[in-house]
C-alpha positions in Angstrom: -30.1 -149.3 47.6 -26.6 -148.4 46.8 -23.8 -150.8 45.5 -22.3 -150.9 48.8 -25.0 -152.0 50.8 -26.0 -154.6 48.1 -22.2 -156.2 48.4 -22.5 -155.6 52.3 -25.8 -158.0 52.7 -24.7 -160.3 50.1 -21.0 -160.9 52.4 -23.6 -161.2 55.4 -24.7 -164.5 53.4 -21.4 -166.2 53.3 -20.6 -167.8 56.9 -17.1 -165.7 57.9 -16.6 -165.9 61.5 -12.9 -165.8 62.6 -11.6 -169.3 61.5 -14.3 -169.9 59.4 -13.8 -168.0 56.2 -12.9 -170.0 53.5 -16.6 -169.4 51.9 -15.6 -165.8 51.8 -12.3 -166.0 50.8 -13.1 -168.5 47.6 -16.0 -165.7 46.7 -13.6 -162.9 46.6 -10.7 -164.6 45.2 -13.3 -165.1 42.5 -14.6 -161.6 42.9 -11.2 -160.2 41.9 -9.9 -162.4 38.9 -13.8 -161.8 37.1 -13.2 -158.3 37.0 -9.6 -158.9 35.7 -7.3 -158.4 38.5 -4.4 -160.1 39.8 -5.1 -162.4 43.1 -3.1 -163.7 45.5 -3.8 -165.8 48.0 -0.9 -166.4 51.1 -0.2 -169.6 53.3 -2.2 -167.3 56.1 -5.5 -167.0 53.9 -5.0 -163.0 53.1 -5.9 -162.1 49.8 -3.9 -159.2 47.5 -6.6 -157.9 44.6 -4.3 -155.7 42.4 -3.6 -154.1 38.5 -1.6 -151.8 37.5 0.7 -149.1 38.8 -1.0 -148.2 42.2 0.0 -146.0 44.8 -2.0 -146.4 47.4 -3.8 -149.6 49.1 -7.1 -150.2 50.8 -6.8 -152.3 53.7 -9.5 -154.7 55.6 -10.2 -157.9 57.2 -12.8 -159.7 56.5 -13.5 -162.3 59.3 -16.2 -161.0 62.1 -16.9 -161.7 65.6 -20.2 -163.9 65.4 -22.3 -163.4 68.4 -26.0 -164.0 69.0 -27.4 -166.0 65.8 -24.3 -165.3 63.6 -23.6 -166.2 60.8 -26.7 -166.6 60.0 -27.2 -163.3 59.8 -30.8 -161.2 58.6 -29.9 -157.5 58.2 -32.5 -154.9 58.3 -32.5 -151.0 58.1 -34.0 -149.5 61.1 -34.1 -145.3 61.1 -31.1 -144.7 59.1 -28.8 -147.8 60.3 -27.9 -151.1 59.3 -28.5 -153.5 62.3 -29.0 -157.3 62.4 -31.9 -159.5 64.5 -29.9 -161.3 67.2 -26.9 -161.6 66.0 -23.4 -159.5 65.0 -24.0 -157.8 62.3 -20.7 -158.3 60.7 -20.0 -154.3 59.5 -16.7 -154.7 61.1 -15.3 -155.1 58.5 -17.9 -155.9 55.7 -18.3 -152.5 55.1 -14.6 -151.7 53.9 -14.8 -155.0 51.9 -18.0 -154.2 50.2 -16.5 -150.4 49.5 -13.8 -152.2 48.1 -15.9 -154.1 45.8 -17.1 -151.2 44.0 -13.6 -149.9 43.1 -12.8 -153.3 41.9 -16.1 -153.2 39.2 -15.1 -149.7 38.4 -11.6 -150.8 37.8 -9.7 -148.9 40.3 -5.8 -149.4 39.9 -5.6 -150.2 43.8 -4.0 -152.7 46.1 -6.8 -154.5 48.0 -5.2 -156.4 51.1 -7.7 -158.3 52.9 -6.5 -159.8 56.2 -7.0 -163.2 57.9 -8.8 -163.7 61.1 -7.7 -160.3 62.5 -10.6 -160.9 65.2 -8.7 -163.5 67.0 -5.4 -161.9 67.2 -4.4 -160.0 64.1 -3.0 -163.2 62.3 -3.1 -162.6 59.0 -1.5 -158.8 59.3 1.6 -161.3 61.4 1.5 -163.9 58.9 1.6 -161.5 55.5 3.7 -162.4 52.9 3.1 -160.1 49.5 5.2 -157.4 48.6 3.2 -154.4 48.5 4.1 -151.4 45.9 1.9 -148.7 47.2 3.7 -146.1 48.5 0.5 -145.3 51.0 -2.1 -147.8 53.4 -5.9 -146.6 54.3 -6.8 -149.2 56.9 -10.8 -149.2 56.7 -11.4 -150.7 60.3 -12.1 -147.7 62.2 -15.8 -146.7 63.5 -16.2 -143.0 64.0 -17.1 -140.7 60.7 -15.3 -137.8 60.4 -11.9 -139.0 62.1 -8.5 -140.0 61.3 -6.8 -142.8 63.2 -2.9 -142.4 63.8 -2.8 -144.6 66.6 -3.8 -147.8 68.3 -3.3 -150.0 71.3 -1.3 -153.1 71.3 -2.5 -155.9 73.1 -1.7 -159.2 74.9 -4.0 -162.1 75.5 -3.3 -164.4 78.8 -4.3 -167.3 79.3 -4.4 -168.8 83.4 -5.3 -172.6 83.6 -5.5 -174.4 86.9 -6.5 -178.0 88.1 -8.6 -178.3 90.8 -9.0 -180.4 93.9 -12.4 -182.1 94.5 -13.8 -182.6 97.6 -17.5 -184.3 98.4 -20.3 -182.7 98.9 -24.0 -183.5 99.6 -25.8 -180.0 99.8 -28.0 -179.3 97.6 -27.3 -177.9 94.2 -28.1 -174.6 91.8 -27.3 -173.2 88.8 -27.0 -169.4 88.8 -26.7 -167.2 86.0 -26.6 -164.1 84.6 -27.4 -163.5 81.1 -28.3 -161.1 77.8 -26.0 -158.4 79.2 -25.5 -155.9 76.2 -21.6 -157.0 75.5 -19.6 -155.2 73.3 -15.9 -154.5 71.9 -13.1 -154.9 74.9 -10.9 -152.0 74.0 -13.4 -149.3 72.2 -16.4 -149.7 74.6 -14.3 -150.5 77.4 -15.0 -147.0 78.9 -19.1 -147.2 78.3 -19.5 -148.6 81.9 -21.2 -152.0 80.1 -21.8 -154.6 82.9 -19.2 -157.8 82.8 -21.2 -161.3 83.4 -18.3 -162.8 84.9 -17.4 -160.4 87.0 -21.0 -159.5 88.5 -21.7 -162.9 88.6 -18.4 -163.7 90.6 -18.8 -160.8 93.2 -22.5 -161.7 94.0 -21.2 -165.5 94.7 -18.4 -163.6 96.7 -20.9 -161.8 99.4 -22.9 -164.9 100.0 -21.7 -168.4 102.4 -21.7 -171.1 98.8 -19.6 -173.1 97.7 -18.6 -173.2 93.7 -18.8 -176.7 91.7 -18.5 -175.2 88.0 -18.5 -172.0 86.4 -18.6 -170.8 82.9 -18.7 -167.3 81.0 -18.0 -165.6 78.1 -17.9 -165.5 74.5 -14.7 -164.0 73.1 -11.8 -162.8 74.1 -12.3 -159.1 72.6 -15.7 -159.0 73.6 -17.3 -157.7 77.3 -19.1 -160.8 78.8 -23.0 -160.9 78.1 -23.4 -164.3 80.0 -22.4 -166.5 83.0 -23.1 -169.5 84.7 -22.1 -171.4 87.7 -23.4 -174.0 89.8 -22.7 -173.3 93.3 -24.0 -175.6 96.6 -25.0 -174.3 100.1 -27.6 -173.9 102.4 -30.8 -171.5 102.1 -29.5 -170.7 98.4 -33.5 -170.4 97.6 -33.5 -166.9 99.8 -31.1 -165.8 97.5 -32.4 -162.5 96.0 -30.9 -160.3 92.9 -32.7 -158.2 90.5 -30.6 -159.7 87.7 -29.5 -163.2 88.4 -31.6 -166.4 87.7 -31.3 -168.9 90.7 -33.1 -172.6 90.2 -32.5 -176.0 91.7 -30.8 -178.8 90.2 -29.2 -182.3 90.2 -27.0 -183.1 93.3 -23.2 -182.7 91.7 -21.0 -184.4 94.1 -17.9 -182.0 94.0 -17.1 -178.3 94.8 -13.8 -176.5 94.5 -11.6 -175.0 96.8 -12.7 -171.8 98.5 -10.1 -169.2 97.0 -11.6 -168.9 93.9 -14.8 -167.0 93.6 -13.0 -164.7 95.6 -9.5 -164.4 93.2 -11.8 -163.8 90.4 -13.8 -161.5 92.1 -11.1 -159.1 92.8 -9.9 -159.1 89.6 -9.3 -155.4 88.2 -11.4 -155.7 85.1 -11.8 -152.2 82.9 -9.5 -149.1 82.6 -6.6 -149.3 85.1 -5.4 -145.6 83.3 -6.9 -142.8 81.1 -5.3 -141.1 78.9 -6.5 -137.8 79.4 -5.2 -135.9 76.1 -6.4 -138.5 73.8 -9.5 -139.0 75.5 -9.3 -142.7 75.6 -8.0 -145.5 77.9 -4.3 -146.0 78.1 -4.2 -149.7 79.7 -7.0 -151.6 80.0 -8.0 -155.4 80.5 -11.1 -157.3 80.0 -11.9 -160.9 82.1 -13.2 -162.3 79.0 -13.4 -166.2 79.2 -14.0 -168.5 82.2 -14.2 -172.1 81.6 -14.2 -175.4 83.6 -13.0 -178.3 81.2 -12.6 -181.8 83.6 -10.7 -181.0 86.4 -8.7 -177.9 84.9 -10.0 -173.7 85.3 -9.7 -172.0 82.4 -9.6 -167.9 82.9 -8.4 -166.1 80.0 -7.9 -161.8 80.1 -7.0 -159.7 77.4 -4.7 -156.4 78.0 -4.4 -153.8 76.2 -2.0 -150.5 76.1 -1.0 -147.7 73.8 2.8 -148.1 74.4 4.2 -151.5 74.5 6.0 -151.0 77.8 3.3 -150.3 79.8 1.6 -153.0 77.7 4.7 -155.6 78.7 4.7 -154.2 82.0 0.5 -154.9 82.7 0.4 -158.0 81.0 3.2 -159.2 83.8 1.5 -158.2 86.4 -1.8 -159.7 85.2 0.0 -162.8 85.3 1.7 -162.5 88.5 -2.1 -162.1 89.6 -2.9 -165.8 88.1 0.9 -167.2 88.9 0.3 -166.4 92.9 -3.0 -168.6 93.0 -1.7 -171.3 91.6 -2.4 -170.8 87.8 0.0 -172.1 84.5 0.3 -168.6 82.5 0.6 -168.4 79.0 0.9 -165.5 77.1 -0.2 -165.5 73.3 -1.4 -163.4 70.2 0.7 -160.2 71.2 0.1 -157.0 68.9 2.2 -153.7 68.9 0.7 -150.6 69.6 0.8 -148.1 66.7 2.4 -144.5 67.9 0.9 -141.6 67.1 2.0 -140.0 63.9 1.1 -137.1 61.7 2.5 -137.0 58.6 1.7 -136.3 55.2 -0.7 -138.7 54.4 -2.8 -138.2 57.6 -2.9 -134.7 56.6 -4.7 -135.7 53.3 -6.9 -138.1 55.0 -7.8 -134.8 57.3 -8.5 -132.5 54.5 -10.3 -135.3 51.8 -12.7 -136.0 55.9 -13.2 -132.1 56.1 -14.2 -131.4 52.7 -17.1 -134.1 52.8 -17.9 -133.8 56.8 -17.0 -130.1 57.4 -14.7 -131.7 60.0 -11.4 -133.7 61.1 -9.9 -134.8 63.8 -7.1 -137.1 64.8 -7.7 -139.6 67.0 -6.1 -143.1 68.3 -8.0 -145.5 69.0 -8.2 -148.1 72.6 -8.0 -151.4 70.3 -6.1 -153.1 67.9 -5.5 -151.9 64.5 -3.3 -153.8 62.1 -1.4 -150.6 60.9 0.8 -151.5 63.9 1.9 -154.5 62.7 1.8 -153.5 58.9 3.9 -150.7 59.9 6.7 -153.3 60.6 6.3 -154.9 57.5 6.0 -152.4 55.0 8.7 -149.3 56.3 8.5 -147.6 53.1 4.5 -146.6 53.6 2.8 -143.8 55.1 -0.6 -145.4 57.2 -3.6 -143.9 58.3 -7.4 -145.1 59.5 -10.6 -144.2 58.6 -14.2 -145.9 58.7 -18.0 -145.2 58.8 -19.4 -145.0 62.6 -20.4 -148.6 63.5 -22.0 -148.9 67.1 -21.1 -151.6 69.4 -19.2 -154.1 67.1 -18.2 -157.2 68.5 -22.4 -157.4 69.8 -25.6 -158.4 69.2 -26.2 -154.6 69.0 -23.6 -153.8 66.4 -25.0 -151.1 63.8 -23.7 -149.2 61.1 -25.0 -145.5 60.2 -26.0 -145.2 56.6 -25.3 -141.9 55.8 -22.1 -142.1 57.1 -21.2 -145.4 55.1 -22.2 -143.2 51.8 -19.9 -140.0 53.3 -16.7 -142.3 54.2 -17.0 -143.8 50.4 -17.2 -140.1 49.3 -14.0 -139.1 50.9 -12.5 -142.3 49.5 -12.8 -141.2 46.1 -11.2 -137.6 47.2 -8.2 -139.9 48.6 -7.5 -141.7 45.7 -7.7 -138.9 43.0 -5.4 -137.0 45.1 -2.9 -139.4 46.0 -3.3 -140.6 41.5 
């Protein structure tokens, strides 16, 4: 088993879900000063591992979206990949930290930074305070051997809230779900056709004469649904049929809300709203992530995405204009710039270190937020460029990480360094 993959199973052990990573911060605070490095630690919880005269820093976060079981986390090794039994598995971005683990014993002179809860909004690459010296950043968070990354989307999440009106209702009642869908990351796998709970769940209400009392669905806001749940009242609901939703028969609830909304979130226009055709990704996207009913308020919250930030600014308004004409309280938070496409001269060595270990390279942007387009504000006198192992559906309880290419990506690391030394 090499280095890396021992560091990578013995992050999975630390709990380190987004908003829950002091474990992992203490351990490689600790990590750091042991093998005689500086540490820093800033009022955002991102870390800066450093020594002497670098010129180029390594760049990760290490919070994960937990799904499934996480963080208690068992990884196994299943025909060349690194998976984990119902749960996330936690290689975005555990992988890069672990890399960055074995330049640290071997004494690298390196900048480390390792970002804060960059799963819930890119907060630490906001909230960063050091003053880096390198005069070039290789963010680690991409998924796809053999590429460089010179671009990303920026994103928007909106949240729409609501109270409801309660009327009475003596009909009787059921719970219908939908559930185990496969999931996965709302901007990279946003084009992979994967089923939304909410959204299937809401247009199979829609065709039929019920009434809605609650509803519920979701698990993050940069992940596709896997579940949903509503409890709806009407008549002949037991002659409902669907291949995949569960219908039983519950407690009378003595309540139901008005009759617009199945039908508002129904016709909501979740998935790519435009491609770009010479990238080969989505340009805007957005993803009905979160529905919630808390007392008498609906909660719906959407995250959009864009690779230019006026067609960002200009979806995200008319997402909320959706919300604002039924009623809904908008609020707009966690806003992240897209990162333009740029070649320059580090890309160029990132191409050429790829080529000479995968006989290939190929610059790409990717449909989701990296945090080179916020660190890009921050640090003007850097050059930035991506790179990462292939890791399958992150952000899922299908999430897996190729092996080979984990060994490959460290491979061209080394190349990157001794060049850029």
């Amino acid at each position: 088993m090499s280095r890396i993959i021992e560091h990578f199973k013995t992050i999975a052990k630390i709990p380190h879900c987004s908003k829950q990573t002091k474990a992992l911060r203490d351990f490689l605070v600790d990590f750091g000063k042991q093998h005689g490095y500086n540490t820093e630690v800033d009022s955002v919880d991102n870390i800066l591992i450093y020594k002497g005269k670098p010129r180029l820093a390594l760049q990760a976060h290490y919070d994960m979206v937990c799904m499934g079981d996480a963080p208690n986390i068992e990884v196994y090794e299943e025909n060349g990949w690194l998976k984990a039994k119902n749960s996330s598995l936690g290689a975005d971005n555990g992988i890069a930290i672990a890399m960055m683990m074995v330049f640290i014993e071997d004494g690298y002179e390196l900048e480390f930074l390792l970002t804060s809860d960059e799963e819930i909004g890119l907060i630490g690459a906001n909230g960063v305070e050091f003053e880096l010296k390198s005069k070039y950043m290789l963010n680690l968070d991409s998924e796809s051997e053999g590429e460089v990354y010179i671009g990303c989307a920026g994103g928007i999440d909106i949240k729409a809230t609501k109270s409801i009106k309660t009327i009475s209702n003596d009909l009787d009642c059921y719970e219908v779900s939908i559930s185990d869908l496969p999931g996965g990351h709302s901007g990279v796998d946003i084009d992979k056709n994967i089923p939304n709970a909410i959204m299937q769940l809401t247009q199979f209400l829609h065709e039929q004469d019920v009434s809605l009392i609650s509803i519920s669905g979701g698990e993050r806001i940069n992940s596709i649904p896997a579940n949903a749940k509503a409890v709806i009242s009407g008549k002949n609901i037991e002659l409902l049929k669907s291949d995949n939703v569960t219908i039983t028969q519950i407690e009378n609830r003595s309540y139901k809300f008005e009759e617009s909304i199945i039908s508002h979130i129904a016709a909501f226009q979740h998935g790519i709203l435009k491609f770009n055709d010479d990238l080969g990704i989505p340009q805007i996207s957005q993803n009905l992530a979160i529905v919630d009913f808390q007392e008498d308020v609906l909660i719906i919250e959407v995250s959009v995405r864009a690779m230019s930030i006026e067609e960002l600014n200009l979806q995200a308004k008319v997402t909320a204009d959706y919300f604002r004409d039924a009623g809904f309280k908008v609020d707009k938070k966690d806003k992240y710039p897209a990162w333009n496409p740029e070649e320059n001269n580090f890309t160029a060595l990132s191409a050429k270190c790829i080529h000479k270990v995968f006989g290939k390279s190929t610059y790409k942007a990717i449909h989701a937020g990296l945090e080179c387009g916020i660190l890009k504000q921050k640090y003007p006198h850097m050059l930035f460029a991506s790179i990462g192992p292939t890791i399958t559906y992150p952000h899922s309880t299908r999430e897996a990480v190729n092996l080979e290419s984990i060994e490959k990506t460290f491979e061209v690391l080394k190349k990157m360094i001794q060049e850029v030394a």
